[in-house]
C-alpha positions, -999 to +999 in steps of 0.1 A: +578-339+347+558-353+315+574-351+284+565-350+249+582-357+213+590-331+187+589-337+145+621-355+152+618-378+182+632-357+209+616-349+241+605-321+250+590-310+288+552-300+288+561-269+302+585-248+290+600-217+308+591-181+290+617-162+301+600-128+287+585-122+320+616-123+345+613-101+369+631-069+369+643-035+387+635-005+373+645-013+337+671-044+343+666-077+351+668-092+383+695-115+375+701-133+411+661-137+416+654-153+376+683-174+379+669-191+413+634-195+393+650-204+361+676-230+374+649-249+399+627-253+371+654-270+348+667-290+382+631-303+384+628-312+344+617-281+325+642-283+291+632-258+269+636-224+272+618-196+251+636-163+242+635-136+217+653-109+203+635-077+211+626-088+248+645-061+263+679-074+283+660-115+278+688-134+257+718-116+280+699-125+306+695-163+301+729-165+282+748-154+317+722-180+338+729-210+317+770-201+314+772-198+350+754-229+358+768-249+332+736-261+318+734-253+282+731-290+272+706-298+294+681-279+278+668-267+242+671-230+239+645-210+218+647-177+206+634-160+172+644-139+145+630-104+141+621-106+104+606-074+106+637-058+116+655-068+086+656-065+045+683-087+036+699-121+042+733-104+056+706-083+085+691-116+090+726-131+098+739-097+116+709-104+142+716-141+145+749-135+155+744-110+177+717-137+194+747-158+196+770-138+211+735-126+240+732-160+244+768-175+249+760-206+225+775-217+193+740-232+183+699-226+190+680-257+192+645-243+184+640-208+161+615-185+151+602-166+123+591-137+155+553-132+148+551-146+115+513-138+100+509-142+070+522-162+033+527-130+018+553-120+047+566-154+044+574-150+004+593-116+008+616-134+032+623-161+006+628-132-020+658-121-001+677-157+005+656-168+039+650-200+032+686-208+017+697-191+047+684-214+070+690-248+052+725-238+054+725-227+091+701-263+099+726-283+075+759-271+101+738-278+129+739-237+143+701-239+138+686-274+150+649-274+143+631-242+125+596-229+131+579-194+130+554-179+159+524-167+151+497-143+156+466-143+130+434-163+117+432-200+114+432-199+075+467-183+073+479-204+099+470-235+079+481-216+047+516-213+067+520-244+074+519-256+040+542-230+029+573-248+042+588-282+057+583-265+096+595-284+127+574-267+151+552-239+154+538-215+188+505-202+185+485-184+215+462-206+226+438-214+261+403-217+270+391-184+261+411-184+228+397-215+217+381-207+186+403-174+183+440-165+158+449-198+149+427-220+175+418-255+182+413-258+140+448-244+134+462-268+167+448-300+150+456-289+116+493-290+129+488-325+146+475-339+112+506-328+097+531-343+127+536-309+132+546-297+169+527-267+187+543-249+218+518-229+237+523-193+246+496-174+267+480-198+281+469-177+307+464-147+289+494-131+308+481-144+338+446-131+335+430-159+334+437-160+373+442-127+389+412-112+365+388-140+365+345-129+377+343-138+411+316-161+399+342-181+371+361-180+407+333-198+426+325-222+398+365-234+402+361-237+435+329-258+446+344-279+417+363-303+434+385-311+407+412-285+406+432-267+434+436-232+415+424-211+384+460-216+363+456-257+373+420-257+353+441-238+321+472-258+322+454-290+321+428-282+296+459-272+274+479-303+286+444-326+276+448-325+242+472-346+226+485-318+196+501-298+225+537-301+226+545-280+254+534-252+275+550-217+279+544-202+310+561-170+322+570-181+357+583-153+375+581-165+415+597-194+430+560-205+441+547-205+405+579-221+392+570-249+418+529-249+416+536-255+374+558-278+382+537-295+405+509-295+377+528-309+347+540-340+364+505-354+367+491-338+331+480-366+307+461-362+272+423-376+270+417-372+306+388-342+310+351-361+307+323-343+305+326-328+341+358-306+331+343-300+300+317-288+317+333-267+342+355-255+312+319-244+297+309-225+327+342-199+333+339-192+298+303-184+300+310-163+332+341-141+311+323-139+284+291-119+302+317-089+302+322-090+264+308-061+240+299-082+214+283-120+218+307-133+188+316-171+190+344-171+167+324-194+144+338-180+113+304-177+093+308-143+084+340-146+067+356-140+040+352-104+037+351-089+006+374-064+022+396-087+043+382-076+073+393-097+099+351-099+118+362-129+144+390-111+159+381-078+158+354-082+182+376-111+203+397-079+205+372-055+213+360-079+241+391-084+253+392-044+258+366-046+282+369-077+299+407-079+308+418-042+301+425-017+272+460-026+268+454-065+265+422-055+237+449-029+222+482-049+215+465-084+205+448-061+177+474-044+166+494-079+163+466-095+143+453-068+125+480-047+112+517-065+122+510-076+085+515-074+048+480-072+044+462-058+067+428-070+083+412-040+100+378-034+113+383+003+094+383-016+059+350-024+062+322-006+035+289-019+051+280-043+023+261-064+049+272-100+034+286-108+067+255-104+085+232-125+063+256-155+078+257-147+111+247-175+130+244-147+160+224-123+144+250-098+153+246-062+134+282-066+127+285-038+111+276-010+136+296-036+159+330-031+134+323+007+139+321+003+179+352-018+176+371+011+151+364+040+175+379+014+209+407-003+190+421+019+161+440+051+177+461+072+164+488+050+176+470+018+160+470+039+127+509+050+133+519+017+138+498+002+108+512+032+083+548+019+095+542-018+086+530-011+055+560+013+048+583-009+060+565-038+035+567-015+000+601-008+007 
């Protein structure tokens, strides 16, 4: 297993266990199979662990695993705080305990702001006592190194970072994502600062093998240089220096040991211009599904109306090319899981977008096309109950 160092020296496995993805039975998890998954990776170096509060039956989960194995100071355990669940310092520490107690630990080496977007978001939560809250929990030790996870544009990422003295941050990041939320800008942006990244997605939820074009399939194959789709992902991710570690959501013992496997050989700097080549290619051959030829180039932003034009149509693609639910939830996360919202809907068709387009996209019948895919009535629900949940 490689390792890497975090803000304060420690090191830190390049990939990390997401335990979101255990495998379960009906509606529980499969305890006996995720603890042989889960305790072979941390036998064969894998030391941290990422958790959250609303992953249904998670934290019990890995709290009963690492009590019965007697393991908890092997590794560094991760789990966030669901800030939008709360309206007070006394909710935030009511959840925290109760993350505790899941979790069988007196302490929690790595945690979360839960899907942190946004400065704005961030200021409310110092308004109620959040960021005293946590220098007191970091200066006892119960909270060892705080960061926030995030789903958004590169701008507010960077304007995130700034906000506060972070110890690490997790953005979704991979090939395909590249120049999408907070992207290779927002990744080096972080390195400048010392800051560590931890990857989630970095196979889009495994998409970016079970769904690849048969032709991105072919291209991986005659190449020589890679035994499998998820190899070709991992060590792009694993090439670039500003990546911490890797969260993969290993849910069979053959994936636990094929990750494995990859991270022990995974060095920064090594792709030439073959593997970026390749790289080139897959993308090309996912991208000949996509609705709307966008690079992500951010040309036509700002919006006068906040629109956010990049992901919108990343999301719309996404739709078609992996599925309505992926297009659908990554949306709703980056669009309207915010104080302020950045909806394709917001637009008014004053056309100063497309005079920059690089593309010469018609964004705005594009925004339209992506409104009547992407904003349901449950989008607009769920949107109407952030921003009620943000006045009050």
């Amino acid at each position: 297993m490689q390792y890497r160092k975090d803000k304060k020296g420690n090191q830190l496995s390049i990939l990390g266990y997401g335990c979101m993805r255990f495998t379960k039975n009906g509606s529980s998890i499969d305890l006996e199979k995720a603890e042989q998954e889960l305790m072979y990776g941390i036998s064969h170096g894998i030391n941290y662990l990422d958790t959250a509060y609303v992953y249904p039956g998670n934290e019990e989960a890995v709290g009963k695993i690492l009590a019965k194995n007697h393991c908890r100071e092997e590794i560094n355990l991760a789990t966030k705080l669901p800030h939008y669940l709360i309206r007070t310092r006394a909710g935030a520490e009511k959840k925290f305990q109760e993350e505790l107690q899941r979790l069988q630990t007196d302490y929690i080496d790595y945690y979360l702001m839960h899907m942190l977007n946004d400065c704005r978001t961030w200021e409310k939560l110092v308004q109620i006592g959040i960021r005293d809250w946590i220098e007191e929990k970091k200066k006892s030790g119960v909270i060892r190194n705080i960061g926030f996870s995030y789903h958004g544009n590169s701008e507010n990422f960077r304007a995130l970072l700034d906000a506060y003295d972070w110890d690490f941050c997790q953005i979704q990041y991979n090939y395909l994502d590249e120049h999408a939320q907070a992207g290779r800008e927002g990744l080096e942006y972080a390195g400048e600062k010392g800051i560590p990244v931890i990857i989630m997605e970095p196979l889009r939820g495994g998409r970016l093998v079970n769904h690849l074009p048969q032709r991105a399939r072919e291209c991986i194959a005659k190449s020589d240089m890679f035994h499998t789709p998820a190899e070709l992902a991992l060590r792009w991710l694993w090439d670039q220096p500003q990546v911490t570690c890797v969260l993969s959501g290993m849910n069979s013992i053959d994936m636990v040991k094929e990750n494995i496997r990859i991270a022990e050989t995974a060095e920064p700097n090594q792709f030439r211009e073959q593997e970026q080549a390749l790289i080139a290619q897959v993308r090309e051959e996912i991208q000949k599904k996509m609705k709307v030829p966008c690079t992500g180039c951010g040309y036509c932003m700002p919006c006068p109306q906040h629109v956010d034009i990049p992901m919108a149509f990343h999301c719309y693609n996404l739709r078609y090319a992996e599925g309505k639910h992926s297009g659908m939830w990554e949306y709703v996360q980056s669009t309207a899981m915010r104080r302020d919202t950045t909806s394709a809907s917001q637009c008014i068709g004053c056309g100063k977008c497309e005079r920059h387009c690089p593309q010469g996209i018609q964004i705005r019948e594009k925004l339209k096309e992506a409104v009547r895919e992407l904003e349901t009535p449950k989008y607009r629900v769920i949107k109407c109950a952030v921003k009620w949940f943000h006045i009050y």
